[in-house]
KOLKE-546955 format. One line per field, with one value per residue (C-alpha): residue in one letter; residue number from 0; x, y, z. Coordinates in steps of 0.02 Angstrom, whole numbers, plus 50000, padded with zeros to 5 digits. Each point is the difference from the previous one (the first is absolute). Layout:
REM KOLKE-546955
aa <- a | ...
i <- NUM | ...
x <- X | ...
y <- Y | ...
z <- Z | ...
***
This chain:
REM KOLKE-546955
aa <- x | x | x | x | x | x | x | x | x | x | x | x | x | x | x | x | x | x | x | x | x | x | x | x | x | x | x | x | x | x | x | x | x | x | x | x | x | x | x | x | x | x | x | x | x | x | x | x | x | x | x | x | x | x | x | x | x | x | x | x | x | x | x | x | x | x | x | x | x | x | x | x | x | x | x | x | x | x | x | x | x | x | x | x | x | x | x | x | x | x | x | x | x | x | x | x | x | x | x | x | x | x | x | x | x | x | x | x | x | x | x | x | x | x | x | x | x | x | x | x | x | x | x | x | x | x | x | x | x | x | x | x | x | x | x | x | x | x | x | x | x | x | x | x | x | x | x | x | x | x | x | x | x | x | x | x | x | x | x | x | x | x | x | x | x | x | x | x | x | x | x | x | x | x | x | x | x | x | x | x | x | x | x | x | x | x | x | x | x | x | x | x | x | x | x | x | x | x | x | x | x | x | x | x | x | x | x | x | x | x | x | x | x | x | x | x | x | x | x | x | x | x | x | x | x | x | x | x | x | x | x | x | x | x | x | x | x | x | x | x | x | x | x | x | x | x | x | x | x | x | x | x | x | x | x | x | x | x | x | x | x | x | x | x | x | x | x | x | x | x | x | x | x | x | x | x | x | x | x | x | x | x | x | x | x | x | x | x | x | x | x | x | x | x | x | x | x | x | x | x | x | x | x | x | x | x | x | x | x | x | x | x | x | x | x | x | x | x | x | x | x | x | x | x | x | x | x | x | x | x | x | x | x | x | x | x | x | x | x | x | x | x | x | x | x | x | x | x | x | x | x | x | x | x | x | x | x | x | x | x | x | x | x | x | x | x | x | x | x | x | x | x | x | x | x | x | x | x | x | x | x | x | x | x | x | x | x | x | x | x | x | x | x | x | x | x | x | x | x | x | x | x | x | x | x | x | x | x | x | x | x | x | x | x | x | x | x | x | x | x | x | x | x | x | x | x | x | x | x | x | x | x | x | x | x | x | x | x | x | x | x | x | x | x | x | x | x | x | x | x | x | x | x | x | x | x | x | x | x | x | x | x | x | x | x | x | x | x | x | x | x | x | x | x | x | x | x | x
i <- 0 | 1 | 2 | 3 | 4 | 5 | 6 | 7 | 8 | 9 | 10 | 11 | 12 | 13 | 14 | 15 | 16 | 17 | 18 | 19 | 20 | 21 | 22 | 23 | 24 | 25 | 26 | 27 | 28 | 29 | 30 | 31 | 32 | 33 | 34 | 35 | 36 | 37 | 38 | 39 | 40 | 41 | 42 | 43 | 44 | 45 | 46 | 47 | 48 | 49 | 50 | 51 | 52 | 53 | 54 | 55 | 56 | 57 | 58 | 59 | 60 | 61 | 62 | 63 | 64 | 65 | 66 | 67 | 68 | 69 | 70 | 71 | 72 | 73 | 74 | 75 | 76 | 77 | 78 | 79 | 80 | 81 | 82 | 83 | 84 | 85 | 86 | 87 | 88 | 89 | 90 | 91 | 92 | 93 | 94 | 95 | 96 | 97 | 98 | 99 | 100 | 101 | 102 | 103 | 104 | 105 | 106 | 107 | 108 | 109 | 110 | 111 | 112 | 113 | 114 | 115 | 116 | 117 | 118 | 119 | 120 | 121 | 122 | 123 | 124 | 125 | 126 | 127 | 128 | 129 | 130 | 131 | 132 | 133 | 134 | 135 | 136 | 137 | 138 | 139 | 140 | 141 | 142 | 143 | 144 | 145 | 146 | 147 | 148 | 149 | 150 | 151 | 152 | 153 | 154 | 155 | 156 | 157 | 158 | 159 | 160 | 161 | 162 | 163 | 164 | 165 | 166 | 167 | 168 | 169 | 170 | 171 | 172 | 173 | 174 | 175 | 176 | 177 | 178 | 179 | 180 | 181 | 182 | 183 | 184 | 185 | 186 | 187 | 188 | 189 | 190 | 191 | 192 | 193 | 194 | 195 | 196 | 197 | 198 | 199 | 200 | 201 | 202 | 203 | 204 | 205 | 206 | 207 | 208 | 209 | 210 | 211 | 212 | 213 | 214 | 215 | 216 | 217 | 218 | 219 | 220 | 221 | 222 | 223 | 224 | 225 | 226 | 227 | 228 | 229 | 230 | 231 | 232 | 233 | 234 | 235 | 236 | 237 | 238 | 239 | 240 | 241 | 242 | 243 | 244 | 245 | 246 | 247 | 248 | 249 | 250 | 251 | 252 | 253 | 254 | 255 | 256 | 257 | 258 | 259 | 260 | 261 | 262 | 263 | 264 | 265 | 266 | 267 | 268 | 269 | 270 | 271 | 272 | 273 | 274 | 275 | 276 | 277 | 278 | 279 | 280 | 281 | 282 | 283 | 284 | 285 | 286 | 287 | 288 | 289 | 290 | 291 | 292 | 293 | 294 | 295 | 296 | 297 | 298 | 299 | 300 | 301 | 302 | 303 | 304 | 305 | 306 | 307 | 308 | 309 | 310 | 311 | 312 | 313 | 314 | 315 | 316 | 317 | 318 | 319 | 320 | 321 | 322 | 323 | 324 | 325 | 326 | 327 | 328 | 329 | 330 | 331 | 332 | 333 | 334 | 335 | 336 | 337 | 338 | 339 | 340 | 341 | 342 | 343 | 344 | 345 | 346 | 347 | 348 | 349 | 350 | 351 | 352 | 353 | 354 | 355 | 356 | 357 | 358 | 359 | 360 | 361 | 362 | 363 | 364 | 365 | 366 | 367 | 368 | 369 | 370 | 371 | 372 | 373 | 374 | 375 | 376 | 377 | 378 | 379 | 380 | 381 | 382 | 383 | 384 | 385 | 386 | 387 | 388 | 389 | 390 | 391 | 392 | 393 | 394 | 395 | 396 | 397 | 398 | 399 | 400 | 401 | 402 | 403 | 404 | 405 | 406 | 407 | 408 | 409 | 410 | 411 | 412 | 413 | 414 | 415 | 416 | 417 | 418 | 419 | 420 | 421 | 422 | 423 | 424 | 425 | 426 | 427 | 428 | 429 | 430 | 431 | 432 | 433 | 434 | 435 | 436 | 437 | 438 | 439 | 440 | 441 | 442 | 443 | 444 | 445 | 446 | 447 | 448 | 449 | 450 | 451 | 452 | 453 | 454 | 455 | 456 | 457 | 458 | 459 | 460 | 461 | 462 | 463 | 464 | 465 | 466 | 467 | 468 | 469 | 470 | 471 | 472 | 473 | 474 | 475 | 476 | 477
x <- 50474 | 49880 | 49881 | 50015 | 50017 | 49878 | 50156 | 50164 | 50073 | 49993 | 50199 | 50082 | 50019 | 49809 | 49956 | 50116 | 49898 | 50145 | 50179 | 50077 | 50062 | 50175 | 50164 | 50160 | 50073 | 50084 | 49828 | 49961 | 49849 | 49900 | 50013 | 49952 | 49846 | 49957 | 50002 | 49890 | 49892 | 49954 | 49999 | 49873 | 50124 | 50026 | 50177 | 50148 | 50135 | 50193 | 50080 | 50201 | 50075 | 49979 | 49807 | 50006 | 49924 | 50093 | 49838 | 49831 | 49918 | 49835 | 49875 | 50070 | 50172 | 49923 | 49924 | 50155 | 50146 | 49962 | 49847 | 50053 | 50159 | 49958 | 50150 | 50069 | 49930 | 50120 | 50090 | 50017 | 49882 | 50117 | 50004 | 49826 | 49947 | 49969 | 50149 | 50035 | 49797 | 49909 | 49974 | 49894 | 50017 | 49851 | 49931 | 50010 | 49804 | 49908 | 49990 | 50199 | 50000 | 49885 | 50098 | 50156 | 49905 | 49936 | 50153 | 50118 | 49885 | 49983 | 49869 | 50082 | 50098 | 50095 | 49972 | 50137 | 50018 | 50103 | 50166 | 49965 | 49932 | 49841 | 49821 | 49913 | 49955 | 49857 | 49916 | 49902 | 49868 | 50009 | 50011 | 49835 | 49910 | 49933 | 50017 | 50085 | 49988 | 50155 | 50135 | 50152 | 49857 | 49962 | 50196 | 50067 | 49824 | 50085 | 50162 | 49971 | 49856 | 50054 | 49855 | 49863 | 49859 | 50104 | 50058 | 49800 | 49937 | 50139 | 49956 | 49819 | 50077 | 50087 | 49843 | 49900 | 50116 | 50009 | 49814 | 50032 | 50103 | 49894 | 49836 | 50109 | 50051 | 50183 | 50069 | 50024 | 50205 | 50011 | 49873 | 50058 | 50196 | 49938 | 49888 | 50156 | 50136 | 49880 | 49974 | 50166 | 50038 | 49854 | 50105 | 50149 | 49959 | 49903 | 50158 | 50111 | 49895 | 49998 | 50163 | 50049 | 50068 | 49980 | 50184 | 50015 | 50112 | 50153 | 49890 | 49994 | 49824 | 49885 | 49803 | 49947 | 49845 | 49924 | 49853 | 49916 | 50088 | 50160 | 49945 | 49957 | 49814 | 49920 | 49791 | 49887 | 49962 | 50168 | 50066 | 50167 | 50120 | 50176 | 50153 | 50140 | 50182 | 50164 | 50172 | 50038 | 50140 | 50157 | 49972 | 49830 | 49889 | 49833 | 49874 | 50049 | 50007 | 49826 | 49933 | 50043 | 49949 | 49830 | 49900 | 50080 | 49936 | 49813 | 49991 | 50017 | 49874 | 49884 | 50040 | 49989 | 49834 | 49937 | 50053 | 49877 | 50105 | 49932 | 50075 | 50052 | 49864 | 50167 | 50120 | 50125 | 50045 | 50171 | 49915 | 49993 | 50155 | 49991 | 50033 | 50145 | 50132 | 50193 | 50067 | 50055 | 49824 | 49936 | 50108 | 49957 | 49817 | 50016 | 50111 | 49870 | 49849 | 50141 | 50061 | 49865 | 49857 | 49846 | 49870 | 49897 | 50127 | 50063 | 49849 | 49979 | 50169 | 49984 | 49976 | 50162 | 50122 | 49926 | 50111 | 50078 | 50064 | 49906 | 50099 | 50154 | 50168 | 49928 | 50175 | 49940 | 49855 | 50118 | 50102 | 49834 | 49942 | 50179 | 50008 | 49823 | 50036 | 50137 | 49957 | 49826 | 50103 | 49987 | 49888 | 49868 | 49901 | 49961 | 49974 | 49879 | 49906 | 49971 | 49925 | 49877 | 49939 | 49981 | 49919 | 49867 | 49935 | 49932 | 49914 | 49820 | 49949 | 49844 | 49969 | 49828 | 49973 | 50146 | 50052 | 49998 | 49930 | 49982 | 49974 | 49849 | 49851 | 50011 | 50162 | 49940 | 50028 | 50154 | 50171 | 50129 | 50122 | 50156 | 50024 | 49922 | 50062 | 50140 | 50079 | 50000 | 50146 | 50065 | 50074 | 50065 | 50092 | 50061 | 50074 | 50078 | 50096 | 50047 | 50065 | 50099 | 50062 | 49922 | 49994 | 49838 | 49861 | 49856 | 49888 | 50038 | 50171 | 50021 | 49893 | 50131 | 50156 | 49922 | 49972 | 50202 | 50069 | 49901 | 49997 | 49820 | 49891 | 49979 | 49842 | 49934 | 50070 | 49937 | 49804 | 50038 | 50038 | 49860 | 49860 | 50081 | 49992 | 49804 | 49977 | 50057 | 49939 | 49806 | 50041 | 50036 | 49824 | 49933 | 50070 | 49945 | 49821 | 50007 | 50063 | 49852 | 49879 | 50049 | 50035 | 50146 | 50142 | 50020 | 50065 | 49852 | 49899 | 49856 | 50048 | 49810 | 50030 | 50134 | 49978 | 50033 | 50168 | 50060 | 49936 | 50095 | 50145 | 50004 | 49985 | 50128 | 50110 | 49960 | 50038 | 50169 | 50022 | 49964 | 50136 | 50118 | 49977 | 50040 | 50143 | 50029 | 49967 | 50107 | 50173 | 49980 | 49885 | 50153
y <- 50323 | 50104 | 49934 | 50025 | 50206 | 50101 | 50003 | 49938 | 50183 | 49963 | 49988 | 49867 | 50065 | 50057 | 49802 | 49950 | 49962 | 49934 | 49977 | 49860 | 49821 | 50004 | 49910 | 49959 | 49902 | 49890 | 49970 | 49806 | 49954 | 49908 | 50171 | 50117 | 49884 | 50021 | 50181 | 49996 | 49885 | 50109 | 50157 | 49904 | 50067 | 49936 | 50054 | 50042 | 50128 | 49973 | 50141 | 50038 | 50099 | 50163 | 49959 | 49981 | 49850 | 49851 | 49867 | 49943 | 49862 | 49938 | 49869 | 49945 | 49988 | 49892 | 49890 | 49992 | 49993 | 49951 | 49881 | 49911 | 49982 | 49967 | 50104 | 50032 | 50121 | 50047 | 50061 | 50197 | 50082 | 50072 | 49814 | 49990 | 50206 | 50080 | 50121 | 50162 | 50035 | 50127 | 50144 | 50175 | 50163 | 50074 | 50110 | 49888 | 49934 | 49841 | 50002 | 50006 | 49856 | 49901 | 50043 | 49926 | 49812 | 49984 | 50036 | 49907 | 49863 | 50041 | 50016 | 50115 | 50189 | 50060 | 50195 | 50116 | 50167 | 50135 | 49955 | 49834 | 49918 | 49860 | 50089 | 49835 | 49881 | 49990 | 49848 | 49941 | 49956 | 50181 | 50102 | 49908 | 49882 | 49937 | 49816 | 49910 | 50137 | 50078 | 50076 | 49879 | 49855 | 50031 | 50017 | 49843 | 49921 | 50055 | 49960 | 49824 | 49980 | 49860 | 49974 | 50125 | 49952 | 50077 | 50157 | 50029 | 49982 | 50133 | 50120 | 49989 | 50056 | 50140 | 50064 | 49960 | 50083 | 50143 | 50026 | 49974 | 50158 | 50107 | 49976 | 50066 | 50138 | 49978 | 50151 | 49940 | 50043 | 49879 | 49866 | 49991 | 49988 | 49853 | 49906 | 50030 | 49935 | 49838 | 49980 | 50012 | 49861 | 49922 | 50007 | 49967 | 49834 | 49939 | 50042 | 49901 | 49845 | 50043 | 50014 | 49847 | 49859 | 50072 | 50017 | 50185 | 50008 | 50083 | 50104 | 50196 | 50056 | 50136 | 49986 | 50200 | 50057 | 50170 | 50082 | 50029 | 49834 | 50106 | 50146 | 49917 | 50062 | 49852 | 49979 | 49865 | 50030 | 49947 | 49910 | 49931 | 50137 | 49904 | 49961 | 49905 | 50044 | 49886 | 50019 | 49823 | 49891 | 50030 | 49880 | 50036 | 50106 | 50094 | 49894 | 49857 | 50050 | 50062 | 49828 | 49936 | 50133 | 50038 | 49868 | 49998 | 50202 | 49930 | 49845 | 50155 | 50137 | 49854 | 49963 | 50198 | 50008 | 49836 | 50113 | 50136 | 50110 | 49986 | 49987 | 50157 | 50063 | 50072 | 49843 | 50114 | 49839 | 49900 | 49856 | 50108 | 50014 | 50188 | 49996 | 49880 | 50076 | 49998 | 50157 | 50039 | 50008 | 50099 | 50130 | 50005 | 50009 | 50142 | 50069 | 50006 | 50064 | 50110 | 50082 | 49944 | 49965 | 50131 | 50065 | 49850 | 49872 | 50077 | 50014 | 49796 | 49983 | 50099 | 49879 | 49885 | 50169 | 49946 | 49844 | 49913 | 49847 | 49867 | 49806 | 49972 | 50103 | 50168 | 50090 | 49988 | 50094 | 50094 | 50026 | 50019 | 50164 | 50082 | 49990 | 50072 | 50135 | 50061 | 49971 | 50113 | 50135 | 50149 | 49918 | 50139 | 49919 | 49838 | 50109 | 50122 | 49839 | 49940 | 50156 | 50039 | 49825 | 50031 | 50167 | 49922 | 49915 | 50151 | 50022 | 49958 | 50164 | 50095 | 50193 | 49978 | 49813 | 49969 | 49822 | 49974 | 49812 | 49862 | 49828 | 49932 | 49887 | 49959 | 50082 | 50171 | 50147 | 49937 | 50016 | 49876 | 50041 | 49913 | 50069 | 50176 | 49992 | 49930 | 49981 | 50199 | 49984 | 49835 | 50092 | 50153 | 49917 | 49858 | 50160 | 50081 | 49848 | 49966 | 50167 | 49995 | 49830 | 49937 | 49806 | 50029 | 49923 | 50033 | 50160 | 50092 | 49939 | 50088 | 50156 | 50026 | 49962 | 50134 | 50104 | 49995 | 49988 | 50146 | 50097 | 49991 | 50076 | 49834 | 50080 | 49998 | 49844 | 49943 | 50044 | 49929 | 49817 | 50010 | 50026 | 49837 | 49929 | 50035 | 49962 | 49818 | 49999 | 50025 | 49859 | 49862 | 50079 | 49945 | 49852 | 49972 | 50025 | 49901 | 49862 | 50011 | 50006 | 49853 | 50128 | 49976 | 50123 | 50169 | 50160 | 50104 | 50102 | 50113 | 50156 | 50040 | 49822 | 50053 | 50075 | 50199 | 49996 | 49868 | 50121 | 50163 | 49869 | 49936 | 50192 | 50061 | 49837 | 50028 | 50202 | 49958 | 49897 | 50123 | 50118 | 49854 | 49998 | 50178 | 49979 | 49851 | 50106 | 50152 | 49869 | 49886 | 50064 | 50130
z <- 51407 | 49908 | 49851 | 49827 | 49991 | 49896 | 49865 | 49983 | 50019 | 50184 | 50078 | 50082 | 50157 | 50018 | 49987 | 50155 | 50163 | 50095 | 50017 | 49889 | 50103 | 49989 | 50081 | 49970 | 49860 | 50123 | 50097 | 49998 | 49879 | 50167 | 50101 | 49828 | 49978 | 50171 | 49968 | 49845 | 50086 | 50165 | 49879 | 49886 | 49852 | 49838 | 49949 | 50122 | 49960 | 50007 | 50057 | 49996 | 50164 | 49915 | 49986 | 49801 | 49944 | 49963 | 49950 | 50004 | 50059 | 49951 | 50011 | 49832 | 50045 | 50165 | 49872 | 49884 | 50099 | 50179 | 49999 | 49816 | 50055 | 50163 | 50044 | 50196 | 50079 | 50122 | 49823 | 49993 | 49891 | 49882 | 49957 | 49916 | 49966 | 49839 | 49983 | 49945 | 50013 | 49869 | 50071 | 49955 | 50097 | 50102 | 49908 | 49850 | 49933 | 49997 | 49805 | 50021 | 50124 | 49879 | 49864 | 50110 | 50059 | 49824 | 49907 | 50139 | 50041 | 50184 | 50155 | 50093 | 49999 | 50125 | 50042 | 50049 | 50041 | 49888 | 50122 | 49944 | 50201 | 49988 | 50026 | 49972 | 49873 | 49864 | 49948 | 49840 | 50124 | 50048 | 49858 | 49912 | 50103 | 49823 | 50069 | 49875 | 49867 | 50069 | 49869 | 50064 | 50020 | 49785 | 49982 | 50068 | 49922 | 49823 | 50041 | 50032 | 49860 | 49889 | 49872 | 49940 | 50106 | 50155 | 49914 | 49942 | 50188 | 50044 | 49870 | 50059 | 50177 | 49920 | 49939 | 50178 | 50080 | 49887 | 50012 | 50197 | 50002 | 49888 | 50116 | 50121 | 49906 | 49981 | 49883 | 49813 | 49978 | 50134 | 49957 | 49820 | 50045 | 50135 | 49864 | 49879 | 50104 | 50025 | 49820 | 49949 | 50121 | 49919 | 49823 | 50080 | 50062 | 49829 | 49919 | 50118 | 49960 | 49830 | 49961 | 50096 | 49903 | 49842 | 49960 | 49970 | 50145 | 49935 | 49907 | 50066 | 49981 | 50114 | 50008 | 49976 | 50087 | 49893 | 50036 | 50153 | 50082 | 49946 | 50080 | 50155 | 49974 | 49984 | 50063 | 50003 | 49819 | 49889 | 49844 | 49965 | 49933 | 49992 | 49907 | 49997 | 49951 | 49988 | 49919 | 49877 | 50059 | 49911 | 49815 | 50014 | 49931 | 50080 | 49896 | 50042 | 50181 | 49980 | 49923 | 50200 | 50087 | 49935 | 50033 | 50187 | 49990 | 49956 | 50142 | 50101 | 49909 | 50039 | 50149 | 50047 | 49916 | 50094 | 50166 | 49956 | 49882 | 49831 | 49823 | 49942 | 49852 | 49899 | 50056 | 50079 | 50090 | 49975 | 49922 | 49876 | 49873 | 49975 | 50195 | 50004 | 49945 | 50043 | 50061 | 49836 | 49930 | 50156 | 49947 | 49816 | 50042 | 50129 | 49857 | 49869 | 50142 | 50048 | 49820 | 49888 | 50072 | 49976 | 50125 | 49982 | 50031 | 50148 | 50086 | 49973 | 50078 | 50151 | 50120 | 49922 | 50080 | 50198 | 49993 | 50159 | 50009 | 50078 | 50001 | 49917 | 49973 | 50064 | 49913 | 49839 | 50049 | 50087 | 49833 | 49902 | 50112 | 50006 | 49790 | 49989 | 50095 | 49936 | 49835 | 50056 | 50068 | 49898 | 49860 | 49980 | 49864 | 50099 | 50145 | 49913 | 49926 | 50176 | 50052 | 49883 | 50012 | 50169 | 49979 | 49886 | 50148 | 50093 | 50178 | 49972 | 50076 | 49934 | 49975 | 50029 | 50094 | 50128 | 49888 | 49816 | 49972 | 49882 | 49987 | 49884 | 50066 | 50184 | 50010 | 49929 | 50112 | 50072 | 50014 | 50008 | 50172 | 49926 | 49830 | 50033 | 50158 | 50074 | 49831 | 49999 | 50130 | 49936 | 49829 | 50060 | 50162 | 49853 | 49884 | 50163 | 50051 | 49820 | 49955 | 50206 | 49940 | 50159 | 50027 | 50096 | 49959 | 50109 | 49969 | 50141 | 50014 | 49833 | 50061 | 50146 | 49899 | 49856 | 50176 | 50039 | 49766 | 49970 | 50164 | 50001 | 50160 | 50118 | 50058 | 49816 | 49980 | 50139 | 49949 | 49844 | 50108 | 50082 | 49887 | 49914 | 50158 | 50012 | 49831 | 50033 | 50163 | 49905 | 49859 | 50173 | 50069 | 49841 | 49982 | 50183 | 49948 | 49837 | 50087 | 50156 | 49894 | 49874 | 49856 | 49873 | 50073 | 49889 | 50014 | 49925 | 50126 | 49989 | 50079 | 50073 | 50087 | 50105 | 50175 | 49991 | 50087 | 49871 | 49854 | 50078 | 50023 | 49832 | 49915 | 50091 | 49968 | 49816 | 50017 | 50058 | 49834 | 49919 | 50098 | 49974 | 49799 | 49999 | 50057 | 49916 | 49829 | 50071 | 50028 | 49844 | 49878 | 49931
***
């Protein structure tokens, strides 16, 4: 097997450097481990008579179920596999298969072709060679974490790892959707432990994640952006409720912020009472934003509309998105107040200079990537999706499902992606460098600092802002 490839865009099938072990399901376990043995193999395939596969069999399952149960091993191995294994197609990519052993808890993905026959098998140990800063590795680490010392030393993987992947240039859509799907595991797990024995069991709750964990966007450089939403047992009422829940919410703000995500400045956190609210009270507060609330107020609560659930009873999230959209549909006011708070944020572009800066002392003659940059895209792909009543939440998801609502050009779309792309991908170079050179991590960059590729990239990134606010203005500014 190959090394870790330039990026994770690299397909399943490129990464296989030999044909996969394989035997029957019926094969005894001594004769299958003489096979992996003399192939030097860590995982044997089960494979049915059609040539589908039926298992896996790995050093773990050796481990598990044949030397801890010091089971016969004259028994057939369909005795001791891992059925029905997880499998990806060929042309599938390695962010997909990490995606898969992180979210699954596995080491291993079968790959098949498009008629569904076994090309080979990918490992962990394949994909990264990261030694023990694999994804699955940091999964199963947070899945068994039982106190906040462990979850700490994973987060600080997350973070070497995500750095790991940036030296190596891994694109930013992917890296951010990788670090995102660790975090939220991250979240998941400190609200599994602290939720435990605290007697809200028959209570329905959902932990929100807004913002840029929301979006899936998520860099090294994050606060906490969450809330939390429940329905009240029938007799009771929602303050109550929220007396029990809320200081649950804060054991885990502080636990999140102990993991390297820090207290958010505006306590948009569920510890929070504005934030923990029934679904009842959700409604009446995207109600008044919705009907009542002025320019201003709006732009504040622009990051509460990228919610997803997180932990919890993910339908009343579910419930939550499907009243705000239709509720949105056809409100041209709100609509109209979106945009032209997202038109006052213009593309720093200069008649005269190619940026427009800012900043004051040490920052002076800068310009800050994230809000007059990648922000640019964030608002107008958050109005699309709103006014398509799409559930999606990430920026280019949004982009594409504008693309297919408003039978958009996918080539101009398509520009408009990637300059946001490049955008982000120059705020985790940043961060990169901050972080080398012992510096506190920021998003402000001198444009005479960066290389001149990166400038021509970052004008044109910002020029198709400015293409994608004009036609932002042209659909919703009425």
């Amino acid at each position: 097997m190959s090394p870790l490839p330039e990026t994770l865009t690299t397909r399943l099938s490129s990464l296989l450097r030999r044909a996969p072990v394989t035997c029957p399901p019926d094969t005894p376990i001594r004769a299958a481990l003489g096979m992996m043995r003399r192939d030097k193999v860590g995982s044997i395939l089960l494979v049915d008579a059609d040539g589908r596969p039926a298992g896996v069999f790995t050093l773990n399952d050796l481990r598990d179920r044949v030397a801890a149960e010091e089971c016969d091993l004259d028994r057939p191995m369909s005795t001791v596999m891992t059925p029905n294994p997880f499998c990806l197609d060929g042309d599938a990519t390695a962010l997909e298969a990490a995606l898969a052993m992180a979210q699954r808890l596995i080491h291993h993905v079968v790959v098949t072709s498009a008629e569904g026959g076994i090309l080979g098998v990918v490992s962990e140990k394949d994909l990264f060679a990261l030694q023990r800063l694999g994804v699955g590795h940091i999964a199963a680490t947070l899945a068994e974490a039982e106190n906040l010392d462990a979850l700490v030393g994973a987060a600080a993987d997350i973070r070497r790892l995500a750095r790991m992947f940036m030296a190596q240039g891994l694109e930013a859509e992917q890296l951010t959707r990788l670090v995102s799907e660790l975090n939220d595991q991250l979240a998941q797990r400190i609200l599994y432990l602290a939720f435990a024995d605290t007697g809200l069991e028959d209570v329905s709750w959902c932990w929100l994640a807004l913002g840029s964990e929301g979006r899936f966007e998520q860099t090294l450089l994050t606060d906490q952006d969450n809330g939390l939403i429940f329905v009240p047992p029938a007799g009771t009422d929602a303050e109550s409720l929220r007396e029990r829940l809320l200081p649950v919410a804060r054991r885990v703000n502080e636990w999140l912020a102990a993991c390297g995500f820090p207290l958010c400045k505006g306590e948009i956190m569920a510890g929070n009472p504005k934030w923990c609210l029934s679904l009842e009270e959700w409604q009446n507060t995207f109600s008044d934003w919705l009907f009542r609330g002025d320019a201003p107020v709006l732009l504040n609560a622009s990051i509460f509309f990228d919610f997803r659930p997180l932990a919890g009873d993910t339908s009343l999230a579910v419930t939550l998105r499907e009243w705000l959209n239709e509720k949105i549909k056809g409100n041209r006011r709100f609509l109209k107040q979106m945009t032209l708070n997202a038109l006052g944020n213009r593309p720093p572009l200069g008649l005269v200079r190619d940026f427009v800066t800012d900043g004051e002392g040490e920052a002076a003659g800068t310009l800050d990537l994230k809000i007059n940059g990648a922000t640019l895209f964030v608002d107008a792909a958050r109005i699309f999706a709103l006014a398509a009543g799409s559930a999606e939440t990430t920026t280019a998801g949004r982009l594409r499902a504008a693309a297919a609502a408003w039978k958009l050009d996918e080539a101009e779309v398509g520009g408009w992606i990637v300059a946001f792309h490049l955008i982000q991908g120059l705020r985790l170079r940043l961060h990169l460098q901050q972080l080398a050179q012992d510096q506190p991590l920021g998003n402000r960059v001198n444009p005479d600092d960066l290389s001149t590729l990166d400038r021509t990239f970052l004008k044109e990134s910002l020029r198709q802002a400015k293409k994608l606010h004009g036609r932002l203005e042209s659909y919703f500014q009425f």
